[in-house]
mmCIF file of the N, C-alpha and C atoms, coordinates in Angstrom:
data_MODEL
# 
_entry.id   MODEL 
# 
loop_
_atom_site.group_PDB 
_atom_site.id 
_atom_site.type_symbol 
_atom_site.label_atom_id 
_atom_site.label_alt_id 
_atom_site.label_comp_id 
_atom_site.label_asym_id 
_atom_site.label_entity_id 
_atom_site.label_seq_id 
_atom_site.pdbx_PDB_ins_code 
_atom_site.Cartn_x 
_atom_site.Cartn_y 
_atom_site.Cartn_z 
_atom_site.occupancy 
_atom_site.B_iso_or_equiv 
_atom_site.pdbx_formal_charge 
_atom_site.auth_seq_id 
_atom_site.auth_comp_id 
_atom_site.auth_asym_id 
_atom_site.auth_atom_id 
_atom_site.pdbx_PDB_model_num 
ATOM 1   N N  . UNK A 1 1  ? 95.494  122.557 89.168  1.00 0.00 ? 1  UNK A N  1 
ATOM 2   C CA . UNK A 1 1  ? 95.767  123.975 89.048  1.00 0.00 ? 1  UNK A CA 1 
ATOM 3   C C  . UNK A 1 1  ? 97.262  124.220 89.201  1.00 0.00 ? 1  UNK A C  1 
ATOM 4   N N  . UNK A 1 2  ? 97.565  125.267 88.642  1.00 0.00 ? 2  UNK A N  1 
ATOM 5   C CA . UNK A 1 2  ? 98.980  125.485 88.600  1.00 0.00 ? 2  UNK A CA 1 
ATOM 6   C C  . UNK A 1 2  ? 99.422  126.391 89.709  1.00 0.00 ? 2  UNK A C  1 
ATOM 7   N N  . UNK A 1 3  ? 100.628 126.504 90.033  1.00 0.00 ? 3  UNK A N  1 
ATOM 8   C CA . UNK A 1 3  ? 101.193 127.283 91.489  1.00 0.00 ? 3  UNK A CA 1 
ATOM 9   C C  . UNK A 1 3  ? 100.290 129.098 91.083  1.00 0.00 ? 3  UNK A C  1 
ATOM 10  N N  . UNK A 1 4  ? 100.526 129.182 90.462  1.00 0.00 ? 4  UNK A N  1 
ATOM 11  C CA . UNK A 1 4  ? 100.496 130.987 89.777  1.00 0.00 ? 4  UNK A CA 1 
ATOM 12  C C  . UNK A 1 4  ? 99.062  131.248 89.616  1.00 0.00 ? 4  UNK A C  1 
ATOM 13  N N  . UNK A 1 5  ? 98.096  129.811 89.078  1.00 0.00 ? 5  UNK A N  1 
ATOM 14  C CA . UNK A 1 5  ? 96.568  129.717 89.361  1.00 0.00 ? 5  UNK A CA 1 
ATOM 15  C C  . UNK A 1 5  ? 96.200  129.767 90.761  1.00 0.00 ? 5  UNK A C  1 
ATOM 16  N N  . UNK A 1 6  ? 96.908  129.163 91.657  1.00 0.00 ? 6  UNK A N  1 
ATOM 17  C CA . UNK A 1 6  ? 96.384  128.901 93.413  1.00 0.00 ? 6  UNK A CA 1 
ATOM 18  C C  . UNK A 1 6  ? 97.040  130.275 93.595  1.00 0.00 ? 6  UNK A C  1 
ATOM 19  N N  . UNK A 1 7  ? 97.808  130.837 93.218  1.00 0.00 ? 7  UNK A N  1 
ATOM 20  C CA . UNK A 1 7  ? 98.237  132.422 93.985  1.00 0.00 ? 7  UNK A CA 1 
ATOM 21  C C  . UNK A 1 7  ? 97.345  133.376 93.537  1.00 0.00 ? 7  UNK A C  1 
ATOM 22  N N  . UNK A 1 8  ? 96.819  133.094 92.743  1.00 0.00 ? 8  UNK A N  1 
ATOM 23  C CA . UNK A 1 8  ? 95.682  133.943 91.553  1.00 0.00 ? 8  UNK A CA 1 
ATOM 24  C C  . UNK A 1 8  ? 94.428  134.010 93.009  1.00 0.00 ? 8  UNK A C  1 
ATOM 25  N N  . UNK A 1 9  ? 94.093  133.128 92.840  1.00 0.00 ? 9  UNK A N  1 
ATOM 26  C CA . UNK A 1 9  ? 92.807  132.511 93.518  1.00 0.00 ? 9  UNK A CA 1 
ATOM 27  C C  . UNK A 1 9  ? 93.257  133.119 95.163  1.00 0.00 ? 9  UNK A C  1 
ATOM 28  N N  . UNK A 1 10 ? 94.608  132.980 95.809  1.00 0.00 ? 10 UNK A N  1 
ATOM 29  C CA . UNK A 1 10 ? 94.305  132.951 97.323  1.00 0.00 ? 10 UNK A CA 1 
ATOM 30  C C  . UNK A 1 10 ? 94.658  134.773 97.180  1.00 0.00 ? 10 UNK A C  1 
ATOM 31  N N  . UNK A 1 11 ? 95.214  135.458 96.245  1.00 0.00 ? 11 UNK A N  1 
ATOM 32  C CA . UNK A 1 11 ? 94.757  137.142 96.145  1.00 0.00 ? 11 UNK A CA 1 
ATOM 33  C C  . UNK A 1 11 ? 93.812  137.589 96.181  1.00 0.00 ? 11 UNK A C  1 
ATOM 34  N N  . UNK A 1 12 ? 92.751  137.141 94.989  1.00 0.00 ? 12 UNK A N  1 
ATOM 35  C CA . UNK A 1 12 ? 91.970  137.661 94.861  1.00 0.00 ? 12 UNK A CA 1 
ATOM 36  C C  . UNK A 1 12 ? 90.890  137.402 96.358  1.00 0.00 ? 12 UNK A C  1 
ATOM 37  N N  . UNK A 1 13 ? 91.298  136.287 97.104  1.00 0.00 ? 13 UNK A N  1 
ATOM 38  C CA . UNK A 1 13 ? 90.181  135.601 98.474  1.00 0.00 ? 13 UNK A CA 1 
ATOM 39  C C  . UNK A 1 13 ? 90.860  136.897 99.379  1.00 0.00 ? 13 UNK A C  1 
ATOM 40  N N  . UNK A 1 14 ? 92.003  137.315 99.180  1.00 0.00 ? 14 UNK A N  1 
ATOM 41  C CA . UNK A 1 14 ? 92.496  138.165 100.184 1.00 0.00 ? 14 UNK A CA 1 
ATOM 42  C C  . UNK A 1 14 ? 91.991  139.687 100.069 1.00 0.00 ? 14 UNK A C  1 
ATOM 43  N N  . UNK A 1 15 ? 91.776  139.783 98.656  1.00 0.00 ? 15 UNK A N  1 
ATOM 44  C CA . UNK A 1 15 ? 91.383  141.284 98.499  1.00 0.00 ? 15 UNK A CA 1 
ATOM 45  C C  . UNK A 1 15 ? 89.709  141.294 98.787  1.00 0.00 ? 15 UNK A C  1 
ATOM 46  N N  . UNK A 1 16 ? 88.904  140.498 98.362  1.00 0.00 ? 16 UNK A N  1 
ATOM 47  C CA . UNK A 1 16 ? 87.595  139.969 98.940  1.00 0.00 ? 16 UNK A CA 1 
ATOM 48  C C  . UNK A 1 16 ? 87.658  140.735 100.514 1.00 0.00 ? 16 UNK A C  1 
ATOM 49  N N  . UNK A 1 17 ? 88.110  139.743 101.208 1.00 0.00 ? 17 UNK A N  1 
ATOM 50  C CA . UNK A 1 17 ? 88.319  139.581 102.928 1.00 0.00 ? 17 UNK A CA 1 
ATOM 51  C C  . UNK A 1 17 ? 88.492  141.150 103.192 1.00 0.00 ? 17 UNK A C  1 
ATOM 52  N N  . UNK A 1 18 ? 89.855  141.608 102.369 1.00 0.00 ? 18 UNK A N  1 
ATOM 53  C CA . UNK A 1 18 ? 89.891  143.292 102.991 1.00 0.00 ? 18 UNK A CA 1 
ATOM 54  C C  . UNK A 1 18 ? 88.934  144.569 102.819 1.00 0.00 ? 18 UNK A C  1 
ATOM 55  N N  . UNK A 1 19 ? 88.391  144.182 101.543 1.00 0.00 ? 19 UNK A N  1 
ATOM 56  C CA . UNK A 1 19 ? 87.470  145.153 100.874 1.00 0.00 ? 19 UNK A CA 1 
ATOM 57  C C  . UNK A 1 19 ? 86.153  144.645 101.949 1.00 0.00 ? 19 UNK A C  1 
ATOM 58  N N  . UNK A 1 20 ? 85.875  143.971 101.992 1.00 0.00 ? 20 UNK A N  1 
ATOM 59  C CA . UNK A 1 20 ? 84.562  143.446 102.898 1.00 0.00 ? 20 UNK A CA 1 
ATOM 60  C C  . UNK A 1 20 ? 84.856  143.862 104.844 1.00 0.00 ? 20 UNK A C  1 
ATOM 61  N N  . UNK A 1 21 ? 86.023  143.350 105.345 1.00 0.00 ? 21 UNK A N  1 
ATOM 62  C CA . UNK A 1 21 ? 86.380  144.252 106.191 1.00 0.00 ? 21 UNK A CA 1 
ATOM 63  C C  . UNK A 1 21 ? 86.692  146.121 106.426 1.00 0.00 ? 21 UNK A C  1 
ATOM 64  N N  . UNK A 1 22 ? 87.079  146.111 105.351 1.00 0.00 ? 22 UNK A N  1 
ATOM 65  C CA . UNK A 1 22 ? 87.250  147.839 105.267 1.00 0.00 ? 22 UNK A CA 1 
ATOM 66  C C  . UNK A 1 22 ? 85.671  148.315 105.100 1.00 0.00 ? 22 UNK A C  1 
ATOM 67  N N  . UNK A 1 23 ? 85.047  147.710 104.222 1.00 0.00 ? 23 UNK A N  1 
ATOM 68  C CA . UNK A 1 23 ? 83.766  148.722 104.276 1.00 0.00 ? 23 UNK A CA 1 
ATOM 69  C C  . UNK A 1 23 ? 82.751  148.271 105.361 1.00 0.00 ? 23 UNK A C  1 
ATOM 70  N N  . UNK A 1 24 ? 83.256  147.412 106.384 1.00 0.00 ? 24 UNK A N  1 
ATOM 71  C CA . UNK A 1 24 ? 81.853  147.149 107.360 1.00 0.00 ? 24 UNK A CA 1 
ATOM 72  C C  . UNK A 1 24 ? 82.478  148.347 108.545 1.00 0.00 ? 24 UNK A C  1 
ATOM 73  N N  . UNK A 1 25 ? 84.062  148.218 108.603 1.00 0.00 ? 25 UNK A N  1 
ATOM 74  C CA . UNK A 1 25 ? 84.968  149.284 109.777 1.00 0.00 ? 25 UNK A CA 1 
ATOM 75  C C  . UNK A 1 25 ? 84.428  150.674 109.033 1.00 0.00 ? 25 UNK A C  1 
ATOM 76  N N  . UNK A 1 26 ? 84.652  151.252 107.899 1.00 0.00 ? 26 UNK A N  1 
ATOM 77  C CA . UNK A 1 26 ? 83.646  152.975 107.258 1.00 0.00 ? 26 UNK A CA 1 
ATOM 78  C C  . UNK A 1 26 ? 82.493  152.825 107.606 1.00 0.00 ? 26 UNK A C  1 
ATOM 79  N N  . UNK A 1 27 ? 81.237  151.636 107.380 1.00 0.00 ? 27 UNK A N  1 
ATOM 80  C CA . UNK A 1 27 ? 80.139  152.029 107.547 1.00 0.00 ? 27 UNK A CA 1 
ATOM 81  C C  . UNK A 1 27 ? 80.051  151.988 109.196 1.00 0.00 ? 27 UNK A C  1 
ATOM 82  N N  . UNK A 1 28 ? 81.208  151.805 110.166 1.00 0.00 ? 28 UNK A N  1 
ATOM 83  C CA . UNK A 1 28 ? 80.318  151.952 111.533 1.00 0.00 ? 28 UNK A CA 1 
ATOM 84  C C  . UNK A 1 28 ? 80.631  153.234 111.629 1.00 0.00 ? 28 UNK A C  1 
ATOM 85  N N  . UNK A 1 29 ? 81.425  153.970 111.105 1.00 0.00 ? 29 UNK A N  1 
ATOM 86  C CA . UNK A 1 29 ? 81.925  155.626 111.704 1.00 0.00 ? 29 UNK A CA 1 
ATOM 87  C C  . UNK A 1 29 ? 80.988  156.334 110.896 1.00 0.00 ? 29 UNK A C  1 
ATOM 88  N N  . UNK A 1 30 ? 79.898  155.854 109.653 1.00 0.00 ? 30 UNK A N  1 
ATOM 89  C CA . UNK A 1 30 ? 79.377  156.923 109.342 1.00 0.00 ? 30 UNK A CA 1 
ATOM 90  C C  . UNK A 1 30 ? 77.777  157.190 109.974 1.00 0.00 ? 30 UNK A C  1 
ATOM 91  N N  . UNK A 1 31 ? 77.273  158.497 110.023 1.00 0.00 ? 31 UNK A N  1 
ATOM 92  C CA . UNK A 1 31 ? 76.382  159.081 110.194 1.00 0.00 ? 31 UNK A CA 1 
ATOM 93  C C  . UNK A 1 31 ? 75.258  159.186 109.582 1.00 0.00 ? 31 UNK A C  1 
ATOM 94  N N  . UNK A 1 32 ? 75.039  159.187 108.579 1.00 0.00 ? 32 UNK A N  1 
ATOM 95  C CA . UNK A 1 32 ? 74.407  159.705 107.165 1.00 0.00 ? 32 UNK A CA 1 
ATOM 96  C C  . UNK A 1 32 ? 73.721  158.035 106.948 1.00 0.00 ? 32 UNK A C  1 
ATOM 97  N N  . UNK A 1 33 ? 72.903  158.095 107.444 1.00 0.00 ? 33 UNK A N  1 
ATOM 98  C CA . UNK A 1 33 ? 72.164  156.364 107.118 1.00 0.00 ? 33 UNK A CA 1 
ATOM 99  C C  . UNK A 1 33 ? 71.840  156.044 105.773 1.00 0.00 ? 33 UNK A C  1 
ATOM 100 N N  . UNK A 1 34 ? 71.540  156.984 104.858 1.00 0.00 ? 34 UNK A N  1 
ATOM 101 C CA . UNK A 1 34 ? 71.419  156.614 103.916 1.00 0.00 ? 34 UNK A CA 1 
ATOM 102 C C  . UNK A 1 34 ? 73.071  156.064 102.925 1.00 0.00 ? 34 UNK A C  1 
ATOM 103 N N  . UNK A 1 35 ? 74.121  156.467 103.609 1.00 0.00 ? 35 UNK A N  1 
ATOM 104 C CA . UNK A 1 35 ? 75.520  156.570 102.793 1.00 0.00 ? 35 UNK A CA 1 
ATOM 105 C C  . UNK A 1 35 ? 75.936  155.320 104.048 1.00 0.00 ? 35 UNK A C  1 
ATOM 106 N N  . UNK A 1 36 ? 75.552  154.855 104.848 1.00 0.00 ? 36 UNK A N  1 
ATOM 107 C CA . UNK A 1 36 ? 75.837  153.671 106.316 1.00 0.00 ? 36 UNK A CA 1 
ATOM 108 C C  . UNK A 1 36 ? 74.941  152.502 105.158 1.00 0.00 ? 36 UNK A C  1 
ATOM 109 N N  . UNK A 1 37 ? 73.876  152.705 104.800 1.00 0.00 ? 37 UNK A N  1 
ATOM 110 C CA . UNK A 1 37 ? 73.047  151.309 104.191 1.00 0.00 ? 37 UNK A CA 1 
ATOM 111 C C  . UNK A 1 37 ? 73.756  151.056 102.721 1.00 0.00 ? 37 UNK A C  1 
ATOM 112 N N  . UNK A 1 38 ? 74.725  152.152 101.748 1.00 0.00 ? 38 UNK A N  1 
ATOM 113 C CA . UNK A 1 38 ? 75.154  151.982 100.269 1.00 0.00 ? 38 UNK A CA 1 
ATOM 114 C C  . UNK A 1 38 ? 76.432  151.397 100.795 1.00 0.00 ? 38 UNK A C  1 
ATOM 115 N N  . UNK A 1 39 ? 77.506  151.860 102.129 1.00 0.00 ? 39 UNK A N  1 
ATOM 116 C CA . UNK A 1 39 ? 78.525  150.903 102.065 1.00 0.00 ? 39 UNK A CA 1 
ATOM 117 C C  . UNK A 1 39 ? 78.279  149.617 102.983 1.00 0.00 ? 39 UNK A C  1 
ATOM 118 N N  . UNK A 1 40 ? 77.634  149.700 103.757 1.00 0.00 ? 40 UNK A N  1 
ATOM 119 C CA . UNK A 1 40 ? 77.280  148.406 103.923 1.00 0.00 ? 40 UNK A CA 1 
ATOM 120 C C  . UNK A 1 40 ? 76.877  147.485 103.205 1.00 0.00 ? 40 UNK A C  1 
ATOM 121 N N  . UNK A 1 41 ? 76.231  147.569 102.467 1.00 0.00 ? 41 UNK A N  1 
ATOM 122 C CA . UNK A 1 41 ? 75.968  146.981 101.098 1.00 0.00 ? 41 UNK A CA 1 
ATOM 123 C C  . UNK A 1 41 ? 77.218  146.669 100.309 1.00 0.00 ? 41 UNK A C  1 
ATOM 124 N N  . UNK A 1 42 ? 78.456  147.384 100.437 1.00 0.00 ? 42 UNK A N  1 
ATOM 125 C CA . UNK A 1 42 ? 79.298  147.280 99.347  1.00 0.00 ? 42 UNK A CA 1 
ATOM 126 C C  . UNK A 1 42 ? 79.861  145.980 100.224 1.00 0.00 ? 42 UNK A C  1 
ATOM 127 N N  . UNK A 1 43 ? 79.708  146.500 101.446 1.00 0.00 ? 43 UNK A N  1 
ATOM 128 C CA . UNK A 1 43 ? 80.678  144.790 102.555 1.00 0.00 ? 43 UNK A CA 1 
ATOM 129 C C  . UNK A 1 43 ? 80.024  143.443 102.041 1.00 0.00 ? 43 UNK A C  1 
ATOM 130 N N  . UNK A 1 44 ? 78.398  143.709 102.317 1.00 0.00 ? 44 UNK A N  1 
ATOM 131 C CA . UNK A 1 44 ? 77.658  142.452 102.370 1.00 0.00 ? 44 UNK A CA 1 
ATOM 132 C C  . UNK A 1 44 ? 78.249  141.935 100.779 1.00 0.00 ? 44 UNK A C  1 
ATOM 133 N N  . UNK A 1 45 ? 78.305  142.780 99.572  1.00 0.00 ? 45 UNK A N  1 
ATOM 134 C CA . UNK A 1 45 ? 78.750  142.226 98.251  1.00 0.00 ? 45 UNK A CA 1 
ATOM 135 C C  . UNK A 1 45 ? 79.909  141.771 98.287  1.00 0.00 ? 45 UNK A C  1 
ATOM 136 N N  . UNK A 1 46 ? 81.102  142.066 99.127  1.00 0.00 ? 46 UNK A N  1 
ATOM 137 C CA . UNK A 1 46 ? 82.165  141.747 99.034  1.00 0.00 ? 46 UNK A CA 1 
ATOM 138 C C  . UNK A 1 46 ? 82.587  140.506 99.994  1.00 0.00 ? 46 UNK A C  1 
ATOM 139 N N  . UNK A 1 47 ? 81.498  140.263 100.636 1.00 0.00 ? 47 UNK A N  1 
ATOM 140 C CA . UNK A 1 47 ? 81.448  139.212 101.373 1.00 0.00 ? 47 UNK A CA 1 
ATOM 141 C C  . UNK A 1 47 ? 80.900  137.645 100.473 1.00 0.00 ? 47 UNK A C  1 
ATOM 142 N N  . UNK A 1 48 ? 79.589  138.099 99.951  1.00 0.00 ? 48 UNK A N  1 
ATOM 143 C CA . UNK A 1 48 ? 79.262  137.282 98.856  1.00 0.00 ? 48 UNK A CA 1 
ATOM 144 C C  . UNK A 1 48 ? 80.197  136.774 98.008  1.00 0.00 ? 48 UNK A C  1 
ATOM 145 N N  . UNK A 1 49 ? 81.338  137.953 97.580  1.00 0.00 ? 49 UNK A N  1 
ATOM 146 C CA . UNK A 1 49 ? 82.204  136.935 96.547  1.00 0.00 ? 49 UNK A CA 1 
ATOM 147 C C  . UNK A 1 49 ? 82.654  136.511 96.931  1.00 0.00 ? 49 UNK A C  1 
ATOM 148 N N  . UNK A 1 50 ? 83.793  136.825 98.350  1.00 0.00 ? 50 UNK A N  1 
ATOM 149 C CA . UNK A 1 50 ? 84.637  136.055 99.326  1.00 0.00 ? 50 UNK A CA 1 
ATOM 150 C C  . UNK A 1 50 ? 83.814  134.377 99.147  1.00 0.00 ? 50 UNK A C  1 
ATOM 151 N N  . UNK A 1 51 ? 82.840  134.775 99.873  1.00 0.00 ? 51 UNK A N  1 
ATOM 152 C CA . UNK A 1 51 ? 81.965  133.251 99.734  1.00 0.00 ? 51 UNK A CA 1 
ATOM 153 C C  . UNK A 1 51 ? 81.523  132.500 98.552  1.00 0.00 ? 51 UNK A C  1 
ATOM 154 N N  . UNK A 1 52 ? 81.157  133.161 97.320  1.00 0.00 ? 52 UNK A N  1 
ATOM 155 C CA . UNK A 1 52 ? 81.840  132.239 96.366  1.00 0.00 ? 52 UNK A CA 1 
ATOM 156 C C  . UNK A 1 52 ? 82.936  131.556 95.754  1.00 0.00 ? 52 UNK A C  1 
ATOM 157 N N  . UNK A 1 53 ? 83.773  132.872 96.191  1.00 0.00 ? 53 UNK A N  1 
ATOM 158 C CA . UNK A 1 53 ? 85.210  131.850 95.462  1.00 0.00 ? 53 UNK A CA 1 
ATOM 159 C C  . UNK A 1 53 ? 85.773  130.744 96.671  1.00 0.00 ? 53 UNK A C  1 
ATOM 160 N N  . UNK A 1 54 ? 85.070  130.568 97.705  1.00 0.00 ? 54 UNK A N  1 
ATOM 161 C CA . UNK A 1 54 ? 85.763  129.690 98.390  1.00 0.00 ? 54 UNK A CA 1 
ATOM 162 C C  . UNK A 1 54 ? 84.398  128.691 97.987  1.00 0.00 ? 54 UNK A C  1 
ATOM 163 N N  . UNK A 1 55 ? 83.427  128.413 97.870  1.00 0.00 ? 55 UNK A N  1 
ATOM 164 C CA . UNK A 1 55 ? 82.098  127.409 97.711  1.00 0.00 ? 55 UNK A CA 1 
ATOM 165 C C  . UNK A 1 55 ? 83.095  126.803 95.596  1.00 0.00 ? 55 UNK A C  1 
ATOM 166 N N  . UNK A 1 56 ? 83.681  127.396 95.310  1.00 0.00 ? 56 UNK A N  1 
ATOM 167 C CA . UNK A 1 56 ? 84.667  127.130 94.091  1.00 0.00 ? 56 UNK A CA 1 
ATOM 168 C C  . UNK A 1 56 ? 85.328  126.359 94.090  1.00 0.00 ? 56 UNK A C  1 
ATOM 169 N N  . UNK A 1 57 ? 86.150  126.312 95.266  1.00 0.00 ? 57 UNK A N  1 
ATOM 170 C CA . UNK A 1 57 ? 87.124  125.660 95.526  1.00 0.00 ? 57 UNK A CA 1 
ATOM 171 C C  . UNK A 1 57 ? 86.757  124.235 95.937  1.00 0.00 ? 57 UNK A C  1 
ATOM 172 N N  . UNK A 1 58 ? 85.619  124.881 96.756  1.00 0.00 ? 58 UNK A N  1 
ATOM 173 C CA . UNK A 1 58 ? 85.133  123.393 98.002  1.00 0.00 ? 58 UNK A CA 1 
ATOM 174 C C  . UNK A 1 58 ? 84.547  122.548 97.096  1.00 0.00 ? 58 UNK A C  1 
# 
């Protein structure tokens, strides 16, 4: 892989990581269980890719 391919790859693992952290930190402040189970859901998905693109690598 090329330098600009591995920077490709360790962004996109980084934006994974934040998007999956940011929506598990919103779904604990919200109220509304039904709108707590759709972003939680958006974490658990953003966690999944995190965990594929590293099962990619490995």
């Amino acid at each position: 892989m090329t330098q600009k391919e591995l920077l490709y790859i360790d962004d996109a693992l980084g934006h994974e990581k934040a998007l999956q952290t940011a929506f598990d930190s919103f779904s604990a402040e919200l109220k509304d269980p039904e709108l707590k189970t759709f972003v939680s859901g958006l974490a658990m998905k953003h966690g999944q890719c995190y965990a594929r693109f590293l099962s990619l690598l490995g």
